[in-house]
C-alpha positions in Angstrom: 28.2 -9.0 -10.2 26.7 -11.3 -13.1 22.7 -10.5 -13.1 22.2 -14.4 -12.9 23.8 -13.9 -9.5 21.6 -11.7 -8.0 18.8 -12.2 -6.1 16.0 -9.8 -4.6 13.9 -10.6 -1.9 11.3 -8.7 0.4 10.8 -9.9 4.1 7.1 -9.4 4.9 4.5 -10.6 7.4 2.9 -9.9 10.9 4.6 -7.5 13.6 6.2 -10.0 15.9 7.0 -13.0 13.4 10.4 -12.3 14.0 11.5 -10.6 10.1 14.3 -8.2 11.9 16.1 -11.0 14.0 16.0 -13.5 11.0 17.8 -10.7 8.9 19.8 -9.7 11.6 20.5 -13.3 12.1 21.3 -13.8 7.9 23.8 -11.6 8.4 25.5 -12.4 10.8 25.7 -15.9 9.3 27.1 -14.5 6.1 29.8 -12.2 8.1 28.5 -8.9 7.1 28.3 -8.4 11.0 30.8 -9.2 13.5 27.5 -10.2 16.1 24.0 -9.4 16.1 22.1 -6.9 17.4 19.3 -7.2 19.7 15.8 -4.9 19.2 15.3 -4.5 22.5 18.7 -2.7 22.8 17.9 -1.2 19.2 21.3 -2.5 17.9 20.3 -4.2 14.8 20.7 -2.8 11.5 17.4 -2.6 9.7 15.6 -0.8 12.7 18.6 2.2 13.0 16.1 5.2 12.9 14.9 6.6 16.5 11.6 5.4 16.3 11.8 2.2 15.4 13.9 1.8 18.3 11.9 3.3 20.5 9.0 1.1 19.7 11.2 -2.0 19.0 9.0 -2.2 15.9 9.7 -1.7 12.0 8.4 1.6 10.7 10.3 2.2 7.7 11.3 -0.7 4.8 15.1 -1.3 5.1 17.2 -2.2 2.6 20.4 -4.7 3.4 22.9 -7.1 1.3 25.1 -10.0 1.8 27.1 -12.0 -0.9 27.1 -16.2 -0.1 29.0 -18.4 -2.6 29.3 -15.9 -5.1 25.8 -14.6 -4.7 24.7 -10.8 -4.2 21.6 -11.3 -2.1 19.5 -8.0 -1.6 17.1 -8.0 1.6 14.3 -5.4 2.0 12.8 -5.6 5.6 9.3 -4.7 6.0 7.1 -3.2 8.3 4.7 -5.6 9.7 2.2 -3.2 11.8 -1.2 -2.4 10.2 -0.4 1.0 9.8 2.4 0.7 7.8 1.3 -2.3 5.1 1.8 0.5 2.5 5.5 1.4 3.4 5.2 -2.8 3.0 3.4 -2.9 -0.2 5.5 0.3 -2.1 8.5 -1.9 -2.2 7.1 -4.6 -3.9 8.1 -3.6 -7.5 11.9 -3.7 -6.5 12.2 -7.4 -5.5 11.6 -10.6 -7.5 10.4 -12.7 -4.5 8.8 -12.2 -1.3 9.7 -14.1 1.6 6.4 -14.3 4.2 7.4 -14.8 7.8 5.5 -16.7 9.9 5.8 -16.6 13.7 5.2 -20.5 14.4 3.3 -20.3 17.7 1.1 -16.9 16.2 0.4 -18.4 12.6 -0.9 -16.2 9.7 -2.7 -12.8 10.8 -4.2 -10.1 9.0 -1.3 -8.5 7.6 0.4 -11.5 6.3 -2.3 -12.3 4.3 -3.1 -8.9 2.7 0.5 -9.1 1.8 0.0 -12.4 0.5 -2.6 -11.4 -1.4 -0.8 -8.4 -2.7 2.7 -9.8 -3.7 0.1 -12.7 -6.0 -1.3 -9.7 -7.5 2.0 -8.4 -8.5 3.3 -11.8 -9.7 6.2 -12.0 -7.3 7.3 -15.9 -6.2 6.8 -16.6 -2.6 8.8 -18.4 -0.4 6.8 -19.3 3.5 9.5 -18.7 6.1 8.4 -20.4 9.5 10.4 -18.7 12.8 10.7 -20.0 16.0 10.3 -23.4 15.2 11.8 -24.1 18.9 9.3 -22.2 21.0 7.3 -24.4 23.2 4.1 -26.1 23.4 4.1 -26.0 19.3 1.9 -28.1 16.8 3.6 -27.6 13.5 1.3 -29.9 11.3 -1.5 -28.2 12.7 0.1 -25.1 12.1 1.1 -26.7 8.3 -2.1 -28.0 7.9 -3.8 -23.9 8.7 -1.0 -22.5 6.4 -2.2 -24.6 3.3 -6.0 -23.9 4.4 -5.1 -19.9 3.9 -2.4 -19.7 1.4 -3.6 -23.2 -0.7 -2.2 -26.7 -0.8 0.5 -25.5 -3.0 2.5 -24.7 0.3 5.0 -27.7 0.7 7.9 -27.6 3.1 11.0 -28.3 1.8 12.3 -29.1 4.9 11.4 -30.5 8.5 12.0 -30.0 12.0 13.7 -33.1 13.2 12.2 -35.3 16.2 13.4 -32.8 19.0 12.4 -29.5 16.6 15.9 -28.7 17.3 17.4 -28.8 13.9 16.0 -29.2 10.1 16.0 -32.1 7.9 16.4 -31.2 4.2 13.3 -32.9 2.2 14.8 -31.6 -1.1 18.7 -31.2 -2.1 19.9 -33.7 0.0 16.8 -35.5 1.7 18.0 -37.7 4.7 15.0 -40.6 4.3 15.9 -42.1 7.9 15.9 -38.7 10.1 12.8 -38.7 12.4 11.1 -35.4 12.0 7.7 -34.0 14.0 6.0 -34.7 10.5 5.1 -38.4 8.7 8.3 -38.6 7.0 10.9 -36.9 4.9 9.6 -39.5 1.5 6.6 -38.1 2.1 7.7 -33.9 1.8 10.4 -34.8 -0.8 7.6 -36.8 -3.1 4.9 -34.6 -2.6 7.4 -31.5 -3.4 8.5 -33.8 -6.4 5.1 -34.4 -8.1 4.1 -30.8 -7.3 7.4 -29.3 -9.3 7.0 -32.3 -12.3 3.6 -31.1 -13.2 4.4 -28.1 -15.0 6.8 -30.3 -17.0 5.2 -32.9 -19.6 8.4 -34.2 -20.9 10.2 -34.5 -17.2 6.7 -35.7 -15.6 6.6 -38.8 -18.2 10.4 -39.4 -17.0 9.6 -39.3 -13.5 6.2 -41.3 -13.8 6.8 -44.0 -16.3 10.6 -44.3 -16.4 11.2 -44.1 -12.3 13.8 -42.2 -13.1 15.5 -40.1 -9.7 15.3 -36.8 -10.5 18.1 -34.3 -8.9 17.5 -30.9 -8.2 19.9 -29.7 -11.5 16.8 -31.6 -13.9 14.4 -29.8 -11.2 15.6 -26.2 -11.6 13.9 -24.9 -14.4 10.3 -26.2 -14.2 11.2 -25.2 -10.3 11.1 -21.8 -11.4 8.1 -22.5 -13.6 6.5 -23.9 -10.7 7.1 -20.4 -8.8 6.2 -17.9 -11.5 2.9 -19.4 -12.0 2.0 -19.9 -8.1 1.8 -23.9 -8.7 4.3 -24.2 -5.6 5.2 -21.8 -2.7 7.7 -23.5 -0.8 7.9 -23.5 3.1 11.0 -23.3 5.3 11.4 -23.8 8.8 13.7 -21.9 11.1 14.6 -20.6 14.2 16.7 -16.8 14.1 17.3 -17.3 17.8 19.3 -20.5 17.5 20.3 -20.5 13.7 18.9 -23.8 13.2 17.8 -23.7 9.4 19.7 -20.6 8.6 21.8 -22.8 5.8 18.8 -24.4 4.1 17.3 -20.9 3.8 20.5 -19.3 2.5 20.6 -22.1 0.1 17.2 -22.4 -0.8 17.2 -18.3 -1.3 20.2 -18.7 -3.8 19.8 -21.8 -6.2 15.9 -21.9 -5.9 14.3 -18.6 -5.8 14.7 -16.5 -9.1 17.0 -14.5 -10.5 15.8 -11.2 -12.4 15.9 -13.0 -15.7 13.6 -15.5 -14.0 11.4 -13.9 -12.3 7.8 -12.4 -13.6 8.9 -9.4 -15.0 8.1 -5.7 -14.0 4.7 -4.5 -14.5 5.9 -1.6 -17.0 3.4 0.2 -19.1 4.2 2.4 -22.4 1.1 4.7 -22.0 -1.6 2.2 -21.7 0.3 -0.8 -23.1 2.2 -3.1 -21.1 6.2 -3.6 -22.0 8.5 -6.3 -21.0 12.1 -5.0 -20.1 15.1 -7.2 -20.5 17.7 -7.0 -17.8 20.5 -6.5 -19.8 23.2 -4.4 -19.6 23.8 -3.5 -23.2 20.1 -2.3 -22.6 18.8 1.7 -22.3 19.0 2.3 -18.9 15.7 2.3 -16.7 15.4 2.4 -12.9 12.1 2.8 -10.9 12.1 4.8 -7.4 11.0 2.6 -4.7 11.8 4.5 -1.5 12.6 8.0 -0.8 14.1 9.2 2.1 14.6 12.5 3.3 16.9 13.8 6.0 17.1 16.7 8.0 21.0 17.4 7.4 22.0 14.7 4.8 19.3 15.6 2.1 16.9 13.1 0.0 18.2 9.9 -0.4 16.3 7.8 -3.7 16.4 4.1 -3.5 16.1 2.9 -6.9 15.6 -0.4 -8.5 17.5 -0.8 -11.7 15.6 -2.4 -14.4 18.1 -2.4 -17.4 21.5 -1.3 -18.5 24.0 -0.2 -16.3 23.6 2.8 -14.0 27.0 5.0 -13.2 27.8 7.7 -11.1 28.0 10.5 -13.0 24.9 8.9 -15.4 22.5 11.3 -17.1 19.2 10.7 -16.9 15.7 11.7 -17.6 13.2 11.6 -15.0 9.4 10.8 -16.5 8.7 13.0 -19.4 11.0 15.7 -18.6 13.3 17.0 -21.3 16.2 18.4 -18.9 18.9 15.4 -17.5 19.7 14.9 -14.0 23.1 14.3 -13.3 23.6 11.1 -10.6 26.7 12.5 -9.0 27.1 9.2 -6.4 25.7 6.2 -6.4 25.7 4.3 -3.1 24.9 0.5 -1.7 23.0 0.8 1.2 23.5 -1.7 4.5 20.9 -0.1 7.0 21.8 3.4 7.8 25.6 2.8 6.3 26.0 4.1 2.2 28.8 2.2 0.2 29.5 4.4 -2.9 30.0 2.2 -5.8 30.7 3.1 -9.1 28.1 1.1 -10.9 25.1 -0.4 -10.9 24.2 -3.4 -13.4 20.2 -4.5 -14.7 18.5 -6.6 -11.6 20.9 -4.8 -8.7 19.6 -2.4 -6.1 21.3 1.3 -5.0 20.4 4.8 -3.8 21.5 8.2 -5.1 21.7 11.4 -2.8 20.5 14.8 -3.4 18.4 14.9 -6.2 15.2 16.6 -5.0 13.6 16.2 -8.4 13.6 12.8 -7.2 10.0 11.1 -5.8 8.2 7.9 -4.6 7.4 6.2 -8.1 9.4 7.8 -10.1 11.1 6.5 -13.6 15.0 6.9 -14.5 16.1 6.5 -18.1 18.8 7.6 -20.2 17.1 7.7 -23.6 13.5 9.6 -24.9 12.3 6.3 -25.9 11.5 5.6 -22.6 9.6 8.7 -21.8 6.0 7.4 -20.9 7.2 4.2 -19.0 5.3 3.9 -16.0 4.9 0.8 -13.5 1.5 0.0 -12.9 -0.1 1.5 -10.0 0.5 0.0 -6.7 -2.9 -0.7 -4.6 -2.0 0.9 -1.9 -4.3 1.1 1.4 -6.4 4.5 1.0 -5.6 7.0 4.3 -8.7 7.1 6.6 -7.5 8.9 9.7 -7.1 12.7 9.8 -5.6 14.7 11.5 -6.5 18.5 11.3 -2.6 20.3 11.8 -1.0 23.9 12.7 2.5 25.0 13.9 2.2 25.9 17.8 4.4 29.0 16.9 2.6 32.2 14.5 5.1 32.2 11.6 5.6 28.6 11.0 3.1 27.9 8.7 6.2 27.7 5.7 8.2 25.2 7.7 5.4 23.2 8.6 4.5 23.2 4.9 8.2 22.4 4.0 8.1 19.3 6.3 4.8 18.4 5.8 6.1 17.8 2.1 9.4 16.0 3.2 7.8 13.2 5.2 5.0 12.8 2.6 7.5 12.2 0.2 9.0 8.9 2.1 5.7 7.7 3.1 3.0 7.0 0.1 0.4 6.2 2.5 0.3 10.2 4.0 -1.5 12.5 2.3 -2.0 16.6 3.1 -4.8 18.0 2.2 -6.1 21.4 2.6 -10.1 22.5 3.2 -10.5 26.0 2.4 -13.9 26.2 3.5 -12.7 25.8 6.8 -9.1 26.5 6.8 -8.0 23.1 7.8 -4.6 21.7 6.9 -5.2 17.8 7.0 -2.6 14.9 7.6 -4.1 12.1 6.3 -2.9 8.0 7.0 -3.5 4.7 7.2 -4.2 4.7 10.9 -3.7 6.5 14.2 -0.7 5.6 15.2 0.5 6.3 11.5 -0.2 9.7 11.8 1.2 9.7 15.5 4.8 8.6 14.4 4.6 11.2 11.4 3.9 14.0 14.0 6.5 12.7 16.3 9.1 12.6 13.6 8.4 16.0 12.5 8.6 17.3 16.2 11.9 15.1 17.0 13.9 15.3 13.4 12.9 18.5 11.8 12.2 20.6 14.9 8.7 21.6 14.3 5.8 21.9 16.9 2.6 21.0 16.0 -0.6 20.9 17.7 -3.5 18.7 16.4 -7.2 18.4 16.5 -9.6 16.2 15.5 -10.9 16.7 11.8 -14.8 17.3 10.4 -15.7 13.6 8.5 -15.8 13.5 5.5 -19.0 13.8 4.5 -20.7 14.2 1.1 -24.5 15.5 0.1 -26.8 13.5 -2.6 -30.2 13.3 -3.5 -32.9 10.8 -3.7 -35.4 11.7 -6.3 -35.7 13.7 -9.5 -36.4 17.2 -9.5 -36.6 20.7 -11.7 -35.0 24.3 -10.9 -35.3 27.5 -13.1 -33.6 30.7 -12.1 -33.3 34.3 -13.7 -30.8 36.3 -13.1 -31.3 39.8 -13.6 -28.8 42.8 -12.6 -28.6 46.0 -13.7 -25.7 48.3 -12.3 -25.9 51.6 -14.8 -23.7 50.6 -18.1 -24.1 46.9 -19.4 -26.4 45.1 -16.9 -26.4 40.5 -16.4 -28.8 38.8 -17.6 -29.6 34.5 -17.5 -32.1 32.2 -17.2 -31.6 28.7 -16.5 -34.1 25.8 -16.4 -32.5 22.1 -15.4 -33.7 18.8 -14.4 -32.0 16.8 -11.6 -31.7 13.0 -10.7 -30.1 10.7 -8.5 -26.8 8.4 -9.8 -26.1 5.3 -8.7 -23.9 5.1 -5.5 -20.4 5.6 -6.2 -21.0 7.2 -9.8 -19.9 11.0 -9.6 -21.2 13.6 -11.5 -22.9 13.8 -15.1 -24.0 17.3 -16.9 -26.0 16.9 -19.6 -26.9 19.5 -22.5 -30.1 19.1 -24.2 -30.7 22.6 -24.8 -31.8 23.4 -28.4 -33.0 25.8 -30.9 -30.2 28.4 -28.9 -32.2 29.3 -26.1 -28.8 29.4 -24.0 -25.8 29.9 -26.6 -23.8 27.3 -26.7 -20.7 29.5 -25.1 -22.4 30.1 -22.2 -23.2 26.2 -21.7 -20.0 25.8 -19.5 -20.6 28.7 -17.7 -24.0 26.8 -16.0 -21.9 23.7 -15.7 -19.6 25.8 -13.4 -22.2 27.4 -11.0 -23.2 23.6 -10.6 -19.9 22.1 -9.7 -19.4 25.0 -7.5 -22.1 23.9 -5.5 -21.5 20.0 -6.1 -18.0 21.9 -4.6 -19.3 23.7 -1.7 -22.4 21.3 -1.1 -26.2 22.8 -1.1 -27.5 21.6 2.5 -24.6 21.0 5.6 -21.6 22.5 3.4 -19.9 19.0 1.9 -19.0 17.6 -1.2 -21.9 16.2 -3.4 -22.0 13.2 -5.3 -24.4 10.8 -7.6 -26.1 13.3 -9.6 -27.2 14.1 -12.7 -27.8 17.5 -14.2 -29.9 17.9 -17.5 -29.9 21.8 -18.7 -33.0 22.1 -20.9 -34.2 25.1 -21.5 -33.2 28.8 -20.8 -33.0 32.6 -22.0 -30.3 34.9 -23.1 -30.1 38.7 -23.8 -28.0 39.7 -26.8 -26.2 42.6 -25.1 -26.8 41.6 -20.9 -25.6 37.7 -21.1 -22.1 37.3 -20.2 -20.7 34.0 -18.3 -21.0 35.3 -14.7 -24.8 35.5 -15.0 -25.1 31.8 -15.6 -22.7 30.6 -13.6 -25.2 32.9 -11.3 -28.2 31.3 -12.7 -26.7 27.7 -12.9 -25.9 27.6 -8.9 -29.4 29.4 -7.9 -31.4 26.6 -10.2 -29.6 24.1 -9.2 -29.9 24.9 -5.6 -33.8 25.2 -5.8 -34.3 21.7 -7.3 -31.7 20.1 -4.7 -33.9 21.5 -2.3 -37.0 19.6 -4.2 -34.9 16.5 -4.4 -35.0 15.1 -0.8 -31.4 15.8 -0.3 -29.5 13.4 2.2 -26.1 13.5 4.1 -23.8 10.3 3.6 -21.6 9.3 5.7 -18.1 7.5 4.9 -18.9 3.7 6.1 -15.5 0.9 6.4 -14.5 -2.2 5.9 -13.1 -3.6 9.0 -11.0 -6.5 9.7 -10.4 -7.5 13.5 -8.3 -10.2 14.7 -8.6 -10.6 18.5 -8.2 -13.7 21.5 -10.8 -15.8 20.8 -12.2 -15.0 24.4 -12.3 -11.3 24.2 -15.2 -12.1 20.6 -18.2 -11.0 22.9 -17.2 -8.1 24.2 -15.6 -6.7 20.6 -18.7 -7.9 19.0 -21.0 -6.3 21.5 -18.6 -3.0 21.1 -19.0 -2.6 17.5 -22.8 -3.1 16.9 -22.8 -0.4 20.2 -21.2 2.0 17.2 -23.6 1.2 14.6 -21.1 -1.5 13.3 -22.0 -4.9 11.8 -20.1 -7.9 12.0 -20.3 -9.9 8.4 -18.4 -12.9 9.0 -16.4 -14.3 11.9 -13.5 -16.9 11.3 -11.6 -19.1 13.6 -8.1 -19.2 13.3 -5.6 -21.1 15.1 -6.1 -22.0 19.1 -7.1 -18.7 20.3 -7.2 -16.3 17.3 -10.8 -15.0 16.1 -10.8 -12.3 12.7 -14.4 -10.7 12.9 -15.3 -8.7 9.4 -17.3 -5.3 10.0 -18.8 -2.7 8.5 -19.3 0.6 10.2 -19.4 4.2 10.6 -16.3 6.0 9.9 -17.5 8.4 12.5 -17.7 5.6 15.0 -14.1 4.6 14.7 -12.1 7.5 15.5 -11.4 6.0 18.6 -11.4 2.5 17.8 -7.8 1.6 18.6 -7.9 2.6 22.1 -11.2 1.0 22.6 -9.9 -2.6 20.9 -7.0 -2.0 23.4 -9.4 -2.0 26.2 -11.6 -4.8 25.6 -8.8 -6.9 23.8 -6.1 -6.6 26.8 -3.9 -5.5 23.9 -3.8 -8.1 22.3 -5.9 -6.8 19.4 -5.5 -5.8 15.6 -7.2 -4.4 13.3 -7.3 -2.7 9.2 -9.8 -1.2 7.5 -10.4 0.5 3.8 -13.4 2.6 2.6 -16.2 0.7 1.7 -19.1 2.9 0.7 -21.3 5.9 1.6 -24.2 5.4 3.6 -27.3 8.1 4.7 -26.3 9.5 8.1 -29.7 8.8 10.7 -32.0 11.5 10.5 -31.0 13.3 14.3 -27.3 13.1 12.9 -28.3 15.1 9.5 -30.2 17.2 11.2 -27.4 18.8 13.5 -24.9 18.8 10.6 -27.1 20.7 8.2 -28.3 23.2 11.2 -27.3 27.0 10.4 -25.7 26.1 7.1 -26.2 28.8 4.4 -24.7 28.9 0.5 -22.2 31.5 0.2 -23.5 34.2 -2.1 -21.0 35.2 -5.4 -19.3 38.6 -5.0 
């Protein structure tokens, strides 16, 4: 397949707005599948692993094709729950256009526009996909008219449900002036689509303008393209997966309209710290980017790669990253759901998967040639993990396997972290949300056999001051031969929030030799480590070694680590240290009539609401700010007071002092840990 005939497109938006059906629905229509499948019976194709099934929701991006009129059309379906908008996010560099799906009687909610947000940031055309166009009781130019308040007047529809909102009326290739439609009129979407496309276009504007000239959509391609590269126009198409109505315009508009690799923005590659551009051609050094690992209990890891340039065959050798040593692709496969293809090839702009290389992660880079060595895509944004989980086998001599696995389902999901306290010997699971960590755990207990029991994790915590101070120490041991000897004076200050660590030498004349410098920068981070008052992390500070004494035969680096921890503890304690607590960004979309009692909820946790929006009939999307502390339970609470019918994300924001009671009990009984 030509790479001018192939086209890449992501389905993203809100759980609900119907992304599975409409690609279950695409296929169909294109005869990859002999009838669709339903999600309540969990027959379709994108949602064939257990869980999805089980909780008729998308937990995993799925990749499917179909070919129509000599197209190869590649579909990733995306998960549209909260919890998952990384798994969303991650695939992001593998398509050239995202298609956002819009649940015509729900509208926009918080996930469709973070995703929004996020496939602008990575210069990927948009296409607006309206479903269920047919449900009842529906205002689509209200709905039309919210749409271009949220996502900006360059969303124009290029086509219109007619009079009954049974069919569509085509507003672009083939406009139909005299159909009735539940809009003005079809002029009106075809000229306002017209002028919007022409103004990226001097020389075709001034054709259109002066001359009258009728433009047809061949004249309109290219500046169409223009007009999607540079978010000028974001074109809107109605549909209906139940019924099929506007399934033909979609395929069509999908396939002549929306842009081919060579069209689209290209990757965003970097060479070290400069950015590349990558042709798509096949006479090209082969590169491919990992966009989706997959790892299964019997069949092995399963990479889903993008291919960037040059051709990919089985039997390729390749270099992953910087390493030196090829990797042999043995098979290369086309993926349809759970069912592999094996294909021999793989040309510039197409998608594929190869099995069993373990070498192979999330985010990794394939290419056949050392000049590509430091090619990197630029870093995704992905949400940062907030909930924790503290994690153990139930069974004494699993702690291997359930490191094994543990590393396994990480390695799929780039939104799961592990972490490991050894203060308190705590394995953590770390993810976006609760029921993100519950479908790990469930997946681990179900696919890989393991039994875990979990408990609720310490917060995260960290220790700073809030005024300058001074510590000297000596340290002074004698044991017989060769004794220690140290002496440390430093000065201490508070950073700004959010700025780190600084250690500063200003020692002169050689009072401390300048080889025993690091050694009083270690005791400090060890207790910047192991925290000075309640046993967390501390942060914000600024440590200024001045003055000190060595002994020409005594000094050696333990005795000022020694004497760098004991100083630096004495003038934290002069310092007015405080606890801070992890404080979050929180977006809630609830019913409208349900605002009170969330509202009253979250200022009950310490929360505070900073801006409340209305959206839609009965929608309301409260912003907050509060405790991570006060949120470990948030999602069954919002299930309470919202019926159900609630939502929610939220990010780190900030650290903010813990109350004084709350400090108080944290720090109580806490004591340094003395060096051996």
């Amino acid at each position: 397949m030509s790479v001018n005939n192939i086209r890449n497109i992501a389905f993203a938006g809100q759980a609900g707005a119907g992304k599975t059906t409409l690609i279950e629905r695409l296929l169909f229509h294109t005869g990859q599948i002999p009838q669709m499948g339903e999600i309540n019976r969990g027959s379709t194709v994108c949602d064939y692993d257990t869980q999805s099934k089980d909780r008729q929701h998308s937990l995993n991006p799925t990749v499917v094709n179909f070919t129509w009129q000599d197209h190869q059309v590649n579909v990733i379906d995306t998960p549209g729950m909260p919890d998952f908008i990384g798994r969303s996010i991650s695939v992001l560099p593998a398509v050239e256009s995202v298609a956002m799906v819009i649940d015509a009687a729900d509208g926009p909610g918080i996930v469709s526009e973070r995703l929004f947000k996020m496939a602008s940031k990575r210069q990927k055309c948009r296409l607006i996909v309206v479903n269920r166009m047919d449900a009842d009781e529906l205002d689509l130019p209200a709905l039309l008219t919210e749409l271009q308040d949220e996502f900006g007047t360059e969303v124009l529809p290029i086509n219109l449900p007619d009079d009954l909102g049974e069919s569509v009326v085509d507003c672009y290739f083939e406009p139909d002036y005299q159909q009735p439609t539940l809009f003005s009129s079809v002029q009106d979407a075809h000229d306002a689509l017209i002028d919007q496309v022409v103004e990226v276009d001097e020389a075709l504007m001034e054709v259109y303008l002066e001359q009258g000239q009728e433009l047809d959509p061949e004249q309109l391609h290219d500046p169409f393209e223009q007009a999607l590269r540079s978010e000028h126009l974001i074109p809107l198409c109605f549909v209906s997966a139940r019924t099929g109505a506007g399934i033909d315009q979609l395929l069509r508009v999908i396939t002549e309209l929306m842009p081919t690799p060579l069209e689209g923005n290209p990757p965003l590659f970097m060479n070290h710290d400069q950015p590349v551009t990558l042709q798509p051609a096949e006479d090209a050094h082969v590169l491919a980017h990992v966009f989706k690992v997959e790892v299964d209990p019997f069949m092995g890891r399963l990479a889903f790669l993008r291919v960037h340039q040059g051709v990919l065959t089985a039997d390729s050798a390749l270099y992953i990253g910087e390493e030196k040593k090829p990797v042999r692709a043995a098979h290369l496969f086309r993926i349809q759901g759970k069912e592999r293809e094996e294909i021999p090839r793989a040309v510039a702009g197409d998608i594929c998967a190869i099995a069993k290389l373990e070498e192979l992660d999330f985010d990794c880079v394939l290419h056949d040639s050392h000049d590509e060595d430091h090619f990197h895509l630029q870093s995704l944004e992905l949400p940062p993990p907030m909930f924790s989980v503290a994690i153990q086998p139930t069974r004494r001599g699993d702690e291997q396997k359930l490191s094994d696995t543990l590393r396994k389902i990480t390695a799929e999901d780039p939104s799961l972290v592990i972490s490991h306290r050894v203060n308190l010997n705590e394995t953590l699971l770390t993810g976006v949300g609760e029921l993100h960590l519950q479908v790990a755990i469930d997946r681990m207990e179900e696919q890989f056999k393991l039994s875990v029991k979990t408990s609720e994790p310490s917060i995260d915590y960290r220790e700073t001051i809030t005024k300058a101070a001074e510590g000297h120490y000596r340290h002074k041991k004698q044991t017989g031969g060769a004794g220690q000897f140290g002496e440390v004076y430093l000065r201490i200050r508070p950073l700004g929030r959010g700025e780190g660590f600084r250690f500063v030498d200003k020692v002169v004349g050689g009072a401390i030799p300048g080889g025993f410098i690091p050694a009083v920068e270690k005791g400090v981070r060890q207790i910047m480590n192991e925290g000075a008052i309640a046993g967390f992390t501390m942060q914000d500070i600024e440590v200024e070694v001045y003055d000190g004494k060595h002994h020409a035969v005594d000094s050696k680096e333990i005795a000022f680590v020694q004497a760098g921890r004991k100083a630096f503890l004495e003038a934290v304690g002069k310092a007015s240290p405080i606890i801070l607590e992890p404080v979050v960004d929180v977006q809630v979309a609830i019913p409208s009539d349900c605002m009170g009692d969330v509202s009253g909820d979250m200022a009950s946790h310490r929360g505070v609401i900073t801006d409340t929006r209305i959206e839609g009939k009965n929608k309301t999307l409260l912003r907050c700010k509060a405790p991570l502390s006060e949120m470990s339970d948030y999602s069954h609470r919002l299930k309470s007071l919202a019926s159900g019918d609630g939502s929610f994300t939220m990010e780190l924001s900030h650290f903010d002092p813990v109350p004084a009671k709350t400090q108080e009990s944290l720090s109580q009984g806490y004591q340094v840990k003395e060096l051996a």
